[in-house]
C-alpha positions, 0 to 999 in steps of 0.5 A: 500500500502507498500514497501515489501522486499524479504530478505535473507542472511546477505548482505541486512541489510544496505539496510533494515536500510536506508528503516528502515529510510525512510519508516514507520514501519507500511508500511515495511514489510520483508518477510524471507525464511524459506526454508531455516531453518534446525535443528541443535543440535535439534533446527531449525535454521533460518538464515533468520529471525535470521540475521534480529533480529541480525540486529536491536536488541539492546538487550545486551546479542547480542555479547556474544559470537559466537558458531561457534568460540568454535566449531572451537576451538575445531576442529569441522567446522560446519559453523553455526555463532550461538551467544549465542543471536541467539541460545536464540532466536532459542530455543524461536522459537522452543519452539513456534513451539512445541506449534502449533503457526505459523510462522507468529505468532512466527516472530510477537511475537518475534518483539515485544519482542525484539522491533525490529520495523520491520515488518517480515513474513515468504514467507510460513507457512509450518514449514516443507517445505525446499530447497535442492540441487539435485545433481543426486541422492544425495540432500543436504539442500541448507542452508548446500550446501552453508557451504560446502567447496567443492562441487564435481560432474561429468559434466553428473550429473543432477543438480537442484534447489527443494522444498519439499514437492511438494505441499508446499503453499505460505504464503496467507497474503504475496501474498495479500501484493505482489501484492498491494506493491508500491515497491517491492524489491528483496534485495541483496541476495546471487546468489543461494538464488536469483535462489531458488526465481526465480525457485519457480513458485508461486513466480514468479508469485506473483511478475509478479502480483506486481501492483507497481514497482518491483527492483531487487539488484544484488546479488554479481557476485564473489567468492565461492557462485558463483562458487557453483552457476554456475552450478544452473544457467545452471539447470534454463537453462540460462547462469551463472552470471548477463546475466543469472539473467538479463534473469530470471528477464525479465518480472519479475522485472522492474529494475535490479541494479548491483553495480559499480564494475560489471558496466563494464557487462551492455552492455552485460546484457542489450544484453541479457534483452532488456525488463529489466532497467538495472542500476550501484549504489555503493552498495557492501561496504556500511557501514554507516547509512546515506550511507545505507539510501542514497542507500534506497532512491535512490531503493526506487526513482525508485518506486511510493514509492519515497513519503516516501524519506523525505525532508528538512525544508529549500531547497532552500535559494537563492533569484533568482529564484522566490518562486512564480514563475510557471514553465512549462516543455517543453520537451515532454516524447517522446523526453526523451525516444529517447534520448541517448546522451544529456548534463549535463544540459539537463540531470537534466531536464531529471531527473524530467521530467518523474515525471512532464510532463504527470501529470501538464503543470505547477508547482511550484519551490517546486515540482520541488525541490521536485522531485530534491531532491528525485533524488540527496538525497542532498539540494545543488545538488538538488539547482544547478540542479534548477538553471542549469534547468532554463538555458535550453530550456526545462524549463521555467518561465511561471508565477506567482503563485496565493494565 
């Protein structure tokens, strides 16, 4: 069992190093796209893996120097952020590629090479399969596609989302993790690489066949990335923005998480997905380490694979609850799930509730405290929440524990 992580994009690092902290290496695994690859100046660029070895790398050749600025410079505007340290590690995964070594094999080497310690794998070892837009008659790369400044086209024009070759083929070994994941997380990918996934059948159904808990994290809703999007959105035949990708997830993914900024579409987005959770988490401007684990431990609460999100030695040091003691949940899952409005206090209880009632009648402070912590991420929140708990008529003392 593992926690699986469909990347792509740079706007899921913060989230791939709380997991990094959380979760162990052995137990993660990223799984890139190189769809999404292209050649560029002879060698395949592969933005997916590359942003991953930009990201945890400590290698100190990384911030030589950035090609995309000389070439710039110079008055050529290609729209490749290619440092000498990505152009290195493109040439070493060509010149692997020339040798007849898979993909899996080459993202393998390279992690350890560079002792990245996460456990990358391309969704398909077919070296020449690539995404493209279809605009009528003309078909872009989709990597391309989203370096264009403008993207011109007539409202009669068909407009479409494809894979070539056809009959390209899943990566076997991903699928099989696929399914057996605890949790597997479409990370904050951008809204047209978030469509490519959601129009692969294959893929779709892979992850229809998750046996644990499947997330899904809004890509952002805003600026250019969505104006070019808008009009793929209508080629999946559903309307564009976070409705339309709420509706593509519905029976695909568990929980949709849109951040803060955005809260203000939930009421729409749960209108048009009934079938999907639908939750707000500030995420967009994560920048600190302990912020990035704090947002990967609450994706990863939503999941069987909470058992990962560590705890603290000491977690509660007040003397007036007994550490003894034997506490019973009172309120029944069926009142949760009809509940709409309800106190602050009855809240909390809410929020280990679901963990406890359908598995023990009785439990110690420890597991209380336990599935607290897992929901606040923070000693004195999950302390508090105790403390209010006990004062509601749906916890109770009902004993003393028994060595």
């Amino acid at each position: 069992m593992s926690v699986v992580v469909l990347s792509g994009g740079s706007s899921d690092i913060n989230l791939l190093r709380g997991l990094s902290l959380s979760v162990p290496f052995e137990d993660l695994v990223v799984v890139v796209n190189p769809l999404l690859d292209h050649d560029f100046a002879g060698t395949r660029y592969s933005p997916d893996i590359l942003h991953i070895v930009r990201a945890f790398s400590v290698h100190p050749a990384l911030e030589i120097f950035f090609l995309d600025a000389v070439l710039n410079e110079l008055g050529l505007e290609r729209g490749y952020p290619l440092s000498d340290f990505e152009n290195a590690c493109s040439m070493y995964i060509q010149d692997f590629i020339e040798k007849g070594k898979k993909l899996s094999h080459i993202y393998r080497e390279l992690d350890e090479a560079l002792n990245i310690n996460i456990n990358v794998m391309p969704l398909t070892e077919d070296l020449n399969a690539r995404a493209f837009v279809e605009i009528g008659s003309v078909k872009i790369p989709l990597e391309r596609f989203l370096h264009l400044n403008e993207v011109i086209f007539s409202e009669n024009e068909t407009v479409k989302l494809s894979i070539y070759p056809k009959d390209f083929q899943l990566n076997e070994e991903v699928l099989k993790l696929v399914k057996n994941a605890e949790a597997l997380i479409m990370a904050p990918l951008s809204s047209v690489y978030t469509l490519l996934l959601l129009s692969i059948k294959p893929v779709v159904e892979a992850v229809q066949s998750v046996e644990g808990q499947v997330v899904c994290i809004s890509p952002p809703m805003h600026g250019i990335l969505n104006q070019k999007s808008i009009p793929l959105f209508s080629a999946l035949d559903v309307p564009s923005g976070l409705e339309g990708l709420a509706k593509l997830l519905e029976g695909v993914a568990d929980t949709l998480i849109i951040d803060k900024s955005e809260s203000c579409a939930l009421s729409s987005i749960r209108e048009t997905a009934p079938g999907l959770e639908v939750i707000d988490f500030e995420f967009y401007n994560l920048s600190l380490e302990r912020d990035a684990k704090s947002f990967a431990d609450f994706v990863l609460k939503l999941t069987p694979a909470h058992r990962y999100i560590s705890l603290p030695e000491k977690i509660l040091v007040d003397q007036e609850i007994p550490e003894n003691g034997k506490f019973k949940v009172t309120i029944s899952l069926d009142e949760i799930d009809t509940m709409d409005d309800f106190d602050e206090n009855t809240r909390i209880v809410l929020k280990f509730g679901r963990v406890f009632t359908d598995q023990l009648e009785e439990f110690s402070k420890s597991q209380i405290l336990e599935a607290l912590y897992k929901e606040f991420n923070d000693v004195e929140k999950a302390n508090n929440a105790f403390k209010k708990a006990l004062k509601t008529k749906y916890i109770e003392l009902v004993g003393e524990t028994t060595d």
